[in-house]
C-alpha positions as a Markdown table, in Angstrom:
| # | Residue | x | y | z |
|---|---|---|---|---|
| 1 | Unk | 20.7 | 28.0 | 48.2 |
| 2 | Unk | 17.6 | 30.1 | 48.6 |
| 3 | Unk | 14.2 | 29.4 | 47.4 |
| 4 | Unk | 15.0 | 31.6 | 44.1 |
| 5 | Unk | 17.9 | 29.6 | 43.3 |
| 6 | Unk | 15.6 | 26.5 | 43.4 |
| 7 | Unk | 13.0 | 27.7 | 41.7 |
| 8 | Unk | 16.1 | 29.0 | 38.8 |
| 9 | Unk | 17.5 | 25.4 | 39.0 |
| 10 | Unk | 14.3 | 24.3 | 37.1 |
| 11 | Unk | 15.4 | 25.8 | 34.0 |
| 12 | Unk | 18.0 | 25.5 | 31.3 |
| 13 | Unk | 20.7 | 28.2 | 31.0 |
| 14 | Unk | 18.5 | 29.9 | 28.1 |
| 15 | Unk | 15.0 | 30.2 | 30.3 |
| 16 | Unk | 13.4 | 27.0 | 29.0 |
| 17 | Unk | 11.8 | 24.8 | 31.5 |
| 18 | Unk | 13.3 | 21.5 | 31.4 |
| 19 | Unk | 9.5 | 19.4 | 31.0 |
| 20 | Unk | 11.4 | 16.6 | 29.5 |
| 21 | Unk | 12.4 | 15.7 | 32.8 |
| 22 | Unk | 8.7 | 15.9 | 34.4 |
| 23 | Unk | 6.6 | 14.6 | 31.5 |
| 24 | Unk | 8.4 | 12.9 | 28.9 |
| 25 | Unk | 9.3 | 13.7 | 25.6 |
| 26 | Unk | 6.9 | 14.2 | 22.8 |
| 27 | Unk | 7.8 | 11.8 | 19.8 |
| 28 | Unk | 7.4 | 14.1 | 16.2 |
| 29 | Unk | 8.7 | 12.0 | 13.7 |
| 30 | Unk | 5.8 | 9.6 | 12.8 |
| 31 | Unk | 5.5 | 7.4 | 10.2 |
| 32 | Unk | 1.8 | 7.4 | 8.9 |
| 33 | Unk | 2.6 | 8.4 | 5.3 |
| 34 | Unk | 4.4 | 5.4 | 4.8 |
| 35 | Unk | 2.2 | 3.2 | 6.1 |
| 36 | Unk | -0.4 | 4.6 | 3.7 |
| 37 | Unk | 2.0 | 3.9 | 0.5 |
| 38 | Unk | 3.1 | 0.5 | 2.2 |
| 39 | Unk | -0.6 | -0.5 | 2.2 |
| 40 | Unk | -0.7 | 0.8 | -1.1 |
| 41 | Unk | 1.9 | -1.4 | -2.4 |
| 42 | Unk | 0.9 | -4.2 | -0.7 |
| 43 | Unk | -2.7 | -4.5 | -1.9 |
| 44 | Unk | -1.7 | -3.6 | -5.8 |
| 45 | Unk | 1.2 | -6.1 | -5.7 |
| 46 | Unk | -1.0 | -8.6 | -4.0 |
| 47 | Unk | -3.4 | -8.7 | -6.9 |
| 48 | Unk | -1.0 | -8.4 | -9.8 |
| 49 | Unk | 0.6 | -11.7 | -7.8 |
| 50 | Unk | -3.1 | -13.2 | -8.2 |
| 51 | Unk | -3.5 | -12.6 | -11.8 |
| 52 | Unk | -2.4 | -14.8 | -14.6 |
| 53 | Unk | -0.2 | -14.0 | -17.8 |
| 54 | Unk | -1.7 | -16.0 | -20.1 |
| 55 | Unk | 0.5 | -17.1 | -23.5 |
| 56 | Unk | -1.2 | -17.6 | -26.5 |
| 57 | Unk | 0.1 | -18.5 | -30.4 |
| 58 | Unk | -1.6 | -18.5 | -33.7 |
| 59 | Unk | -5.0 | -17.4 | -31.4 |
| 60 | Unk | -4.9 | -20.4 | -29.2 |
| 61 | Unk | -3.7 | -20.4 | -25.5 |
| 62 | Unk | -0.7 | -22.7 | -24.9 |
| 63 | Unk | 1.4 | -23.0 | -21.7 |
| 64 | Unk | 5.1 | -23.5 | -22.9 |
| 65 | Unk | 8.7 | -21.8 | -21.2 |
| 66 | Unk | 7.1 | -18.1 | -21.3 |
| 67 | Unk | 4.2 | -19.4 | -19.1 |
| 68 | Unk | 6.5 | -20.8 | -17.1 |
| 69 | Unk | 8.6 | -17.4 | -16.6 |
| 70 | Unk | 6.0 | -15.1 | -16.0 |
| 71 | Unk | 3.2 | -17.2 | -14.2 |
| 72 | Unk | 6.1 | -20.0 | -11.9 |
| 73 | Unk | 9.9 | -18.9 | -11.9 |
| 74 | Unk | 11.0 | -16.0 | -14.0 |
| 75 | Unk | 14.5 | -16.8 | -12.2 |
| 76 | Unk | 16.2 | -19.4 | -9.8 |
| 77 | Unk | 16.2 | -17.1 | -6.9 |
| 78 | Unk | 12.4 | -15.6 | -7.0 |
| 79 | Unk | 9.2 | -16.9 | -7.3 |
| 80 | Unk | 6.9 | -15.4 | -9.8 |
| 81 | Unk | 4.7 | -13.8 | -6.9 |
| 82 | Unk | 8.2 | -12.1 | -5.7 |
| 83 | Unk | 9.2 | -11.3 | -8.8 |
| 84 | Unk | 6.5 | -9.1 | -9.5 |
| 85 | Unk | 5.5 | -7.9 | -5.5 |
| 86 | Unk | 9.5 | -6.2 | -6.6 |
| 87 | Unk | 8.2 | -4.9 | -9.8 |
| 88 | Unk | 5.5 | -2.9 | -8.6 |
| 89 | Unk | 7.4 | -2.0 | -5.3 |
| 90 | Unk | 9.9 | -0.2 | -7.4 |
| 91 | Unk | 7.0 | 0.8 | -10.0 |
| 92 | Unk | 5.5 | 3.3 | -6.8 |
| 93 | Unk | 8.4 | 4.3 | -5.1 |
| 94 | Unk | 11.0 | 4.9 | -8.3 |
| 95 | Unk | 8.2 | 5.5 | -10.9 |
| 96 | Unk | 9.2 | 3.3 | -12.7 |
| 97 | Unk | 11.2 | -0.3 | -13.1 |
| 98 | Unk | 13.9 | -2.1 | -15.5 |
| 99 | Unk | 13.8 | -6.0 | -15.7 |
| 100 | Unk | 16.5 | -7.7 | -17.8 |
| 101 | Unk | 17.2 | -10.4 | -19.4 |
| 102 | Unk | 20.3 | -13.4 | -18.3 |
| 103 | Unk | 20.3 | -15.9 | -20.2 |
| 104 | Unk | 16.7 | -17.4 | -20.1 |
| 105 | Unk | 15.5 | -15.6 | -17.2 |
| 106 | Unk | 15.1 | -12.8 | -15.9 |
| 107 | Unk | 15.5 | -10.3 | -13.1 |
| 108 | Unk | 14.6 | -6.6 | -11.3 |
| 109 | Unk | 17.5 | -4.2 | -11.2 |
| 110 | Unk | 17.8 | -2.2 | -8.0 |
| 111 | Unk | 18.9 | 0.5 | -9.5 |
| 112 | Unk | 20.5 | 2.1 | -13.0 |
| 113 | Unk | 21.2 | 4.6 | -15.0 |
| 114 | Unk | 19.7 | 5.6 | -18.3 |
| 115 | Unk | 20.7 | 7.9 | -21.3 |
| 116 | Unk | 17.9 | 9.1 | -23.4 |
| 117 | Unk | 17.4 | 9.8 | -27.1 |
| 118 | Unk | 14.6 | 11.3 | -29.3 |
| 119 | Unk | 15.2 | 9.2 | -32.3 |
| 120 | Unk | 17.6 | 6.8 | -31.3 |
| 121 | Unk | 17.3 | 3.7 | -28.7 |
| 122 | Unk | 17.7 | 4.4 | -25.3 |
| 123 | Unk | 20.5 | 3.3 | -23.2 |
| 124 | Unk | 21.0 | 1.2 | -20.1 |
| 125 | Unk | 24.3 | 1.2 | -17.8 |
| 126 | Unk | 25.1 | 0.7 | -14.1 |
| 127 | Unk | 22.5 | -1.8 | -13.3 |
| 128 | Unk | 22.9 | -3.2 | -10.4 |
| 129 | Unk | 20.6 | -6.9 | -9.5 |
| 130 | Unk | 20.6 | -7.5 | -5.5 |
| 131 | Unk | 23.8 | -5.8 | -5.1 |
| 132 | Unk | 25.9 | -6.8 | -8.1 |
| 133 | Unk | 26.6 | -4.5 | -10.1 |
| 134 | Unk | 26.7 | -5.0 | -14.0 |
| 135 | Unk | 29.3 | -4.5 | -16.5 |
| 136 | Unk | 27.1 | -4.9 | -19.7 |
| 137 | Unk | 25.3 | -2.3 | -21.6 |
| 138 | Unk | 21.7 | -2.4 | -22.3 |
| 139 | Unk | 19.4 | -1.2 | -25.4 |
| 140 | Unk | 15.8 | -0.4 | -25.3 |
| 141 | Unk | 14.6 | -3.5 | -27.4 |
| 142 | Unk | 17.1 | -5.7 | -24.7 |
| 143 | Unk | 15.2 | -4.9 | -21.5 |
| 144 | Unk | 11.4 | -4.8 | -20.3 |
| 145 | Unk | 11.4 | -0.6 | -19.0 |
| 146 | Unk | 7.8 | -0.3 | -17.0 |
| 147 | Unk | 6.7 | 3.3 | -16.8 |
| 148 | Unk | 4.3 | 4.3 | -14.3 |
| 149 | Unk | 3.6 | 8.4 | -15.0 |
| 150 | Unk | 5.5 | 11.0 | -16.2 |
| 151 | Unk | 5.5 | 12.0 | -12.4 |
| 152 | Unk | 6.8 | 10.4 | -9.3 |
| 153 | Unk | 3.5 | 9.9 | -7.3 |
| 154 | Unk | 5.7 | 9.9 | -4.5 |
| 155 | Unk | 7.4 | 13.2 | -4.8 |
| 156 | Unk | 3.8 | 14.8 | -4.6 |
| 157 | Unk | 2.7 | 12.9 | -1.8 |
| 158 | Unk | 6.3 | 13.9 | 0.3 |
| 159 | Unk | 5.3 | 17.2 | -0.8 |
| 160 | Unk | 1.9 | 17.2 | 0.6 |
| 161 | Unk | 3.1 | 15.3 | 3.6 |
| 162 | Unk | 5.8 | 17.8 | 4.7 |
| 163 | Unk | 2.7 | 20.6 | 5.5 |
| 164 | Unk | 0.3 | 18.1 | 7.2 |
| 165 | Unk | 2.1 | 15.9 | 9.3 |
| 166 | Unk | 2.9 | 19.2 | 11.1 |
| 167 | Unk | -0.8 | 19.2 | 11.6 |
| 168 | Unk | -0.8 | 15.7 | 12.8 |
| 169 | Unk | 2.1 | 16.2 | 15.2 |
| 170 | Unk | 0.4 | 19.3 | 16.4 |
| 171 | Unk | -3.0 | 17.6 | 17.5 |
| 172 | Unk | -0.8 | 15.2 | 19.4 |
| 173 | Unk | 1.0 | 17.5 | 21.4 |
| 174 | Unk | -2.7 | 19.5 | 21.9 |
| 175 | Unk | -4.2 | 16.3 | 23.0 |
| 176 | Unk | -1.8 | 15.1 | 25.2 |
| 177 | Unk | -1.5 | 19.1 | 26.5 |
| 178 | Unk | -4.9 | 18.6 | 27.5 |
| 179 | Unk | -4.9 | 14.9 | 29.0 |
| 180 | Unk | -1.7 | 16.0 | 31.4 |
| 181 | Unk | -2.3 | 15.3 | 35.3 |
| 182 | Unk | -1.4 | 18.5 | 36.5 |
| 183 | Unk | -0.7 | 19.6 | 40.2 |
| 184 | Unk | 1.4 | 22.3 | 42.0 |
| 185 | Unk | 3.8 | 21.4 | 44.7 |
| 186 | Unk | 3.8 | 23.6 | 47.6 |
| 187 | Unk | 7.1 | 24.2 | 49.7 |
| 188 | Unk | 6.9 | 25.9 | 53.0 |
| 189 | Unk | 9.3 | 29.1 | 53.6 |
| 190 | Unk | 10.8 | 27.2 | 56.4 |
| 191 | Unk | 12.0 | 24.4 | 54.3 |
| 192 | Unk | 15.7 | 23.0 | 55.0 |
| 193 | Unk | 18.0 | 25.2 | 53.2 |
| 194 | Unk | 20.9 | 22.3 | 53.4 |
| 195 | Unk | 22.2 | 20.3 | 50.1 |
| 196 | Unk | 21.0 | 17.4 | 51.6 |
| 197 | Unk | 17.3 | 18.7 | 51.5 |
| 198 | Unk | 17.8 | 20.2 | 48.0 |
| 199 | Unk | 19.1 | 17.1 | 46.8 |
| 200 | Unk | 16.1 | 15.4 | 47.8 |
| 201 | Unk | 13.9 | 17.9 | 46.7 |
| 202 | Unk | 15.4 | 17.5 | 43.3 |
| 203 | Unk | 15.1 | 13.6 | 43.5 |
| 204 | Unk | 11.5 | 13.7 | 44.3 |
| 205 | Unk | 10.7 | 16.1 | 41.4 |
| 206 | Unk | 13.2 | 14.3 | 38.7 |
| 207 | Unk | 12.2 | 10.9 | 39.6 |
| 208 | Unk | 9.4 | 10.0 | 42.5 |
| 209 | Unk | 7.0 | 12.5 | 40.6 |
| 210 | Unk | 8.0 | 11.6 | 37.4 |
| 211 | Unk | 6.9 | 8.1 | 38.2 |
| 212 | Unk | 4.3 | 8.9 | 40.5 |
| 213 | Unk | 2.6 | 10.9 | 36.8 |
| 214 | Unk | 3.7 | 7.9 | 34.7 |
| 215 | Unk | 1.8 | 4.9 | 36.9 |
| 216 | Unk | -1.1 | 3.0 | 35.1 |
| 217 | Unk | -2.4 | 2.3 | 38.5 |
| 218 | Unk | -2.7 | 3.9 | 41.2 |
| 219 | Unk | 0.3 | 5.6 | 43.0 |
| 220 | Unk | 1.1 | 7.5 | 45.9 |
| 221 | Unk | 4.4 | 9.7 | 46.3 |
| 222 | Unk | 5.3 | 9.9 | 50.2 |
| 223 | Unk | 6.1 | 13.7 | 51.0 |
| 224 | Unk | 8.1 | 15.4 | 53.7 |
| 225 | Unk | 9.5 | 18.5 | 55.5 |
| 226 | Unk | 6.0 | 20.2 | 55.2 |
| 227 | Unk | 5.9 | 19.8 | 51.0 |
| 228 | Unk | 2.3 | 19.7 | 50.0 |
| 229 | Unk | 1.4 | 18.3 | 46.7 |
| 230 | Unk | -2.1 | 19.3 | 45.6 |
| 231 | Unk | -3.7 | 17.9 | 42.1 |
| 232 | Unk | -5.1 | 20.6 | 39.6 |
| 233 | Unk | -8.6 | 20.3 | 38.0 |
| 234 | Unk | -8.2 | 19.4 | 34.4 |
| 235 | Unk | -11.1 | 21.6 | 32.9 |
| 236 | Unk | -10.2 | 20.3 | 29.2 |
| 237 | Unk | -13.0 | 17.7 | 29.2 |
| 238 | Unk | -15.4 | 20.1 | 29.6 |
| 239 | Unk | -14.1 | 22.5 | 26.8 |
| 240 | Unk | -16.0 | 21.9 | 23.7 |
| 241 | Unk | -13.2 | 22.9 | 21.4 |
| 242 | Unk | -10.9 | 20.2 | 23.5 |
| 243 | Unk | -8.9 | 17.9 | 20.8 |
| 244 | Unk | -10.2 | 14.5 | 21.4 |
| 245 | Unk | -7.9 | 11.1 | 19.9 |
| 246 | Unk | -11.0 | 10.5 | 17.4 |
| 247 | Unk | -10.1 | 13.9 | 15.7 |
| 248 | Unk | -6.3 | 12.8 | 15.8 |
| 249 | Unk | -7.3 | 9.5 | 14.0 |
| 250 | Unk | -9.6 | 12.0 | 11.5 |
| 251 | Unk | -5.8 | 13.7 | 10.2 |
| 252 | Unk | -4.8 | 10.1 | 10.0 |
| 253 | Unk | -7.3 | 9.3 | 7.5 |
| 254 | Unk | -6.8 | 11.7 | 5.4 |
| 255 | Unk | -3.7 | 10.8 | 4.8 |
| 256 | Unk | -4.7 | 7.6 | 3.6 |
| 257 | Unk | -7.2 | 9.4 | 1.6 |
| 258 | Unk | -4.6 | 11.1 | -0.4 |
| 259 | Unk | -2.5 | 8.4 | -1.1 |
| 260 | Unk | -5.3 | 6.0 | -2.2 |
| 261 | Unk | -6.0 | 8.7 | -4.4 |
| 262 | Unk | -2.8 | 9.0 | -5.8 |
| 263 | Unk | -2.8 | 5.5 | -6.9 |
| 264 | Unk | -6.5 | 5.3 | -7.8 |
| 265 | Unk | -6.7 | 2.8 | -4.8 |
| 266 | Unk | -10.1 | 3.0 | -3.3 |
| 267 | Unk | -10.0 | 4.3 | 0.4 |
| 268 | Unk | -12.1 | 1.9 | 2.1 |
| 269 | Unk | -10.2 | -1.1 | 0.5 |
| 270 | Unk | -7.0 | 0.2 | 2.3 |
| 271 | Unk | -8.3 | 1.2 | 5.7 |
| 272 | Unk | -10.1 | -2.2 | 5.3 |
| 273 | Unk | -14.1 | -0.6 | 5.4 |
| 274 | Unk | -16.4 | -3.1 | 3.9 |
| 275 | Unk | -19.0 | -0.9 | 3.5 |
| 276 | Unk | -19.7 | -1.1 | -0.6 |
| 277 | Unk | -17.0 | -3.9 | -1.0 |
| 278 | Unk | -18.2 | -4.9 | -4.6 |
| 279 | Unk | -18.8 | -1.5 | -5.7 |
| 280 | Unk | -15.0 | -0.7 | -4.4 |
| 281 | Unk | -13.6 | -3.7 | -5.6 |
| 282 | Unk | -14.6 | -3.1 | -9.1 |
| 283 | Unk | -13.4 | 0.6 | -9.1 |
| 284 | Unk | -10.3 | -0.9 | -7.7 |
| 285 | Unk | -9.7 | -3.6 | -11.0 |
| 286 | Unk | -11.1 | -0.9 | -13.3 |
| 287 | Unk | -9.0 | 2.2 | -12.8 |
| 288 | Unk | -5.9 | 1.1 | -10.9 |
| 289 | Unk | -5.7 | -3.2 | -11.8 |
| 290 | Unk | -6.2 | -3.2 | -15.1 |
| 291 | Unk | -4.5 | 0.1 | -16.9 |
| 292 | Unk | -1.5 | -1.5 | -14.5 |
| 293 | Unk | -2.0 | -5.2 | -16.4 |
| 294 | Unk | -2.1 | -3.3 | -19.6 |
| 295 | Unk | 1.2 | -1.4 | -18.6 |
| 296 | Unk | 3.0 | -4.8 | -18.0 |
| 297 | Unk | 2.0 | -6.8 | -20.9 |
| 298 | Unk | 2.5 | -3.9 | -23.6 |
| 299 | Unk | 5.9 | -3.9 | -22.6 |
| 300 | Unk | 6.5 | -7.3 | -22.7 |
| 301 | Unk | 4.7 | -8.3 | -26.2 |
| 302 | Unk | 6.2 | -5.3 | -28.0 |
| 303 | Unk | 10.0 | -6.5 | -27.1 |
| 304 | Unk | 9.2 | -10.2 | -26.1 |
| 305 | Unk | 7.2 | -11.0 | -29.5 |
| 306 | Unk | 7.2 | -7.9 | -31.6 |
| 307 | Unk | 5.2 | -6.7 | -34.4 |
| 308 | Unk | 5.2 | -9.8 | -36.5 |
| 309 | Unk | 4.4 | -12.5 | -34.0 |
| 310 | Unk | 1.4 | -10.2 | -32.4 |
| 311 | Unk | 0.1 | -9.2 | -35.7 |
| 312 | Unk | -0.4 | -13.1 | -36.5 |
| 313 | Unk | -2.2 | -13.7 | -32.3 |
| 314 | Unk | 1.3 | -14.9 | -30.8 |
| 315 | Unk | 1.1 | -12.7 | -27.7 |
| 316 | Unk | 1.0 | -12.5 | -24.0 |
| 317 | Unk | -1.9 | -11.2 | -22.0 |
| 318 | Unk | -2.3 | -10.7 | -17.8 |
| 319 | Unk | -5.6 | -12.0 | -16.9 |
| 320 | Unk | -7.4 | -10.0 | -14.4 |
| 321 | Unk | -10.7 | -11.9 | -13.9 |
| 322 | Unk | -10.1 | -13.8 | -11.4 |
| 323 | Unk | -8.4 | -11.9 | -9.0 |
| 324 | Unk | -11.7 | -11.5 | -7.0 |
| 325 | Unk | -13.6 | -14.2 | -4.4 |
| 326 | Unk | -15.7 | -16.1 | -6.4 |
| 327 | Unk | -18.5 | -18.3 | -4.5 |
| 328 | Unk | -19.8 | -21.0 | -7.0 |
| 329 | Unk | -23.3 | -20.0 | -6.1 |
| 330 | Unk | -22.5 | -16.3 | -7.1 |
| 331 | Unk | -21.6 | -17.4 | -10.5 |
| 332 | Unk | -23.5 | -20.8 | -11.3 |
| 333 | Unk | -26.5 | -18.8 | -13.5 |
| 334 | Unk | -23.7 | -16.8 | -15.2 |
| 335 | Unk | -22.1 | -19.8 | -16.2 |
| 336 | Unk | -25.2 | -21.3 | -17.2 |
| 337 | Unk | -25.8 | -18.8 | -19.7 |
| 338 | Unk | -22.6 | -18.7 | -21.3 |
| 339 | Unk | -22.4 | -22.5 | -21.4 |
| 340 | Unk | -26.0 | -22.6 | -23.0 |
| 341 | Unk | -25.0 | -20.0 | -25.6 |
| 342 | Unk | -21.8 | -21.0 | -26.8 |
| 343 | Unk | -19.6 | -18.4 | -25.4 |
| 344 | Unk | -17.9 | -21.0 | -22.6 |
| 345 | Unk | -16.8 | -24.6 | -23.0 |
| 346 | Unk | -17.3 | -27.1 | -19.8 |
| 347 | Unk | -13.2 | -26.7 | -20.1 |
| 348 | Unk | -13.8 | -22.6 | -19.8 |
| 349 | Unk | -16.4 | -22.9 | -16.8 |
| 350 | Unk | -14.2 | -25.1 | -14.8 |
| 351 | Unk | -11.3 | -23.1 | -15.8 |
| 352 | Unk | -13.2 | -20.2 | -14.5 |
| 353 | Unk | -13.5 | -22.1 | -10.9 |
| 354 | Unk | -10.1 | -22.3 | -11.1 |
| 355 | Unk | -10.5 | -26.4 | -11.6 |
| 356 | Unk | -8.8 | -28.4 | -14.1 |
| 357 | Unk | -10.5 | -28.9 | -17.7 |
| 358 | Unk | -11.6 | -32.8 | -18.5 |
| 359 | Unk | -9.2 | -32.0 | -22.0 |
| 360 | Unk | -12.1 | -34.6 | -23.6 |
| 361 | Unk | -13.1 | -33.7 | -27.0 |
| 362 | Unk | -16.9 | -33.2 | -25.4 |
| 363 | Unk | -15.9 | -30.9 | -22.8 |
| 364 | Unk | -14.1 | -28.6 | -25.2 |
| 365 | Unk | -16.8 | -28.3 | -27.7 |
| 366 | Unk | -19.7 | -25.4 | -27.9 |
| 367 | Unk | -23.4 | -26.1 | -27.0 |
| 368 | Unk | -26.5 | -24.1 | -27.6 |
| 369 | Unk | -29.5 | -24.7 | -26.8 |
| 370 | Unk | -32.0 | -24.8 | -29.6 |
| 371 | Unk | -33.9 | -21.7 | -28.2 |
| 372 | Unk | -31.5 | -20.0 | -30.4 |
| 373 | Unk | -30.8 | -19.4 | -33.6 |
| 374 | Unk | -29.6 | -17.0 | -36.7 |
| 375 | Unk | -32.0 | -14.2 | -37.3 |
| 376 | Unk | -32.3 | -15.5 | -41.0 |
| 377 | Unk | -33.5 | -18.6 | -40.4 |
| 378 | Unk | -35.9 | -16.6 | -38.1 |
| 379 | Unk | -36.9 | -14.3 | -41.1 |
| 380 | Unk | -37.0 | -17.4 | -43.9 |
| 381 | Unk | -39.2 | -19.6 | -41.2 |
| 382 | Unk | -41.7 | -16.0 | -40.8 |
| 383 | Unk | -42.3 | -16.2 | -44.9 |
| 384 | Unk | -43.0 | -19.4 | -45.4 |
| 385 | Unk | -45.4 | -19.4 | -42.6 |
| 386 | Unk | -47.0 | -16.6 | -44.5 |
| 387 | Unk | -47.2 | -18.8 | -48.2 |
């Protein structure tokens, strides 16, 4: 075997150079878009979880069976936070989500089929609850059928995804292009022609280099039969328009950026910025929170209660308020205020705290101060003064 036939050996049968053997193989498949929508899911079910459904009848909050359901144990298998971390998981990724009813709980189908109708109810089969599938048909008015949009968010953000993780995967082959060690191996002409020599010659390149470019530390790679190895200068760092891992991370953001958007999740709260925390915090309940709360319990008081029972102020509603960190001190001169004009009980401030009301007759009356009072009485006391 001649030099040329060494040199040939380097290569597959269609001309490629076999790097994969020499440097590694490059990793495409990466998995950043689903970390985005994970994070995503996360935060949004984490906040539902912190919320409170709040039962009401006749005007006047109550805690009965419902509260129980929706707020401790809507079945005996799932918590109340796992119950609904599975409704908004399957909210994002299927658009939407079909709970039903068994007995006197109730549960999130994996999966179902459903036959619609303009002027008729629509119709549930094939619903299948953590592998079991059901035999029973469902009607609308029977089962609790979240929507999300008319849309799958997700389809749009695959379809985005497919164009720029190519982008992604390209800056990290450029990057790591650029970082190589790179050298050139010099063989004499007089080098052994045996198969004992090639076979060695083949070793050191397919495994004593491939090491030898691999170590953390350093290495040396012992050479013999005249080979020369001689390390080539890496001019990359000095090239301006050189792809650096902070531009890498820049592609990376973005696609966080797109899928907060897509689910009106502000970007700093899911790359966990805390520059403007409040100001993100309250975009956060305002356009993504709260139009989700409103979502929920629409469904629920328009097949749980109906028209009757919510007409008369028999209804369920998911309170959002106190989802956020409160510090007492934050909010002691809010309270004070409200307490002073009537608009809180002691029973709503401590409530508020997330402490349990006195339930005395004192603490659940109204105050106000006597810096306050009707406008009339105002006007009355202003003509009399003037008699």
């Amino acid at each position: 075997m001649g030099l040329k036939d060494i040199f040939l050996s380097w290569f597959n049968k269609n001309g490629t150079l076999k790097l994969n053997e020499y440097v590694g193989k490059l990793t495409t498949e990466i998995c950043f878009k689903e970390l985005a929508i994970q994070a995503c899911v996360n935060l949004i079910a984490n906040t539902v979880a912190r919320s409170e459904f709040k039962t009401f009848e006749k005007g006047k909050e109550t805690k009965k069976d419902n509260y129980y359901l929706f707020n401790v144990e809507p079945n005996p298998n799932k918590s109340a936070s796992k119950f609904w971390r599975d409704v908004i998981h399957h909210l994002v990724y299927d658009n939407e989500c079909l709970v039903v009813q068994q007995g006197d709980y109730f549960y999130v189908a994996d999966s179902f089929n459903v036959d619609k109708f303009a002027f008729k109810d629509y119709v549930y089969t094939n619903v299948v609850i953590d592998g079991y599938p059901l035999n029973k048909t469902y009607f609308e008015p029977d089962v609790f059928h979240f929507e999300l949009h008319n849309e799958k968010i997700r389809a749009v953000i695959d379809g985005l995804y497919q164009s720029y993780s190519k982008l992604i995967a390209a800056a990290q082959k450029h990057y790591k292009k650029q970082n190589a060690r790179r050298g050139k191996l010099i063989v004499p002409t007089n080098y052994p022609q045996t198969d004992e020599a090639q076979q060695e010659l083949q070793k050191l390149l397919n495994e004593r280099f491939k090491r030898f470019f691999e170590a953390e530390g350093d290495a040396i790679v012992p050479l013999t039969n005249g080979l020369e190895y001689e390390e080539l200068e890496n001019k990359a760092n000095g090239n301006k328009g050189s792809m650096e891992g902070r531009d890498i991370r820049a592609f990376i953001d973005d696609i966080f950026d797109f899928v907060a958007i897509a689910f009106q999740v502000p970007p700093q709260l899911l790359k966990g910025n805390v520059a403007d925390t409040d100001k993100a915090v309250n975009n956060f309940l305002t356009f993504c929170i709260n139009p989700l709360a409103e979502l929920l319990t629409d469904e629920i008081n328009r097949k749980l209660y109906g028209k009757k029972n919510y007409l008369e102020r028999t209804y369920m509603k998911l309170d959002t308020s106190h989802i956020r960190a409160v510090d007492i001190k934050d909010v002691a001169g809010a309270l004070d205020i409200l307490l002073r004009i009537g608009a809180y009980s002691v029973d709503d401030c401590l409530q508020y705290l997330g402490m349990e009301p006195l339930e005395t007759e004192w603490s659940k009356a109204r105050w106000m101060t006597k810096n306050y009072e009707p406008i009339e009485t105002r006007f009355e006391g202003g003509d009399e003064d003037e008699e």
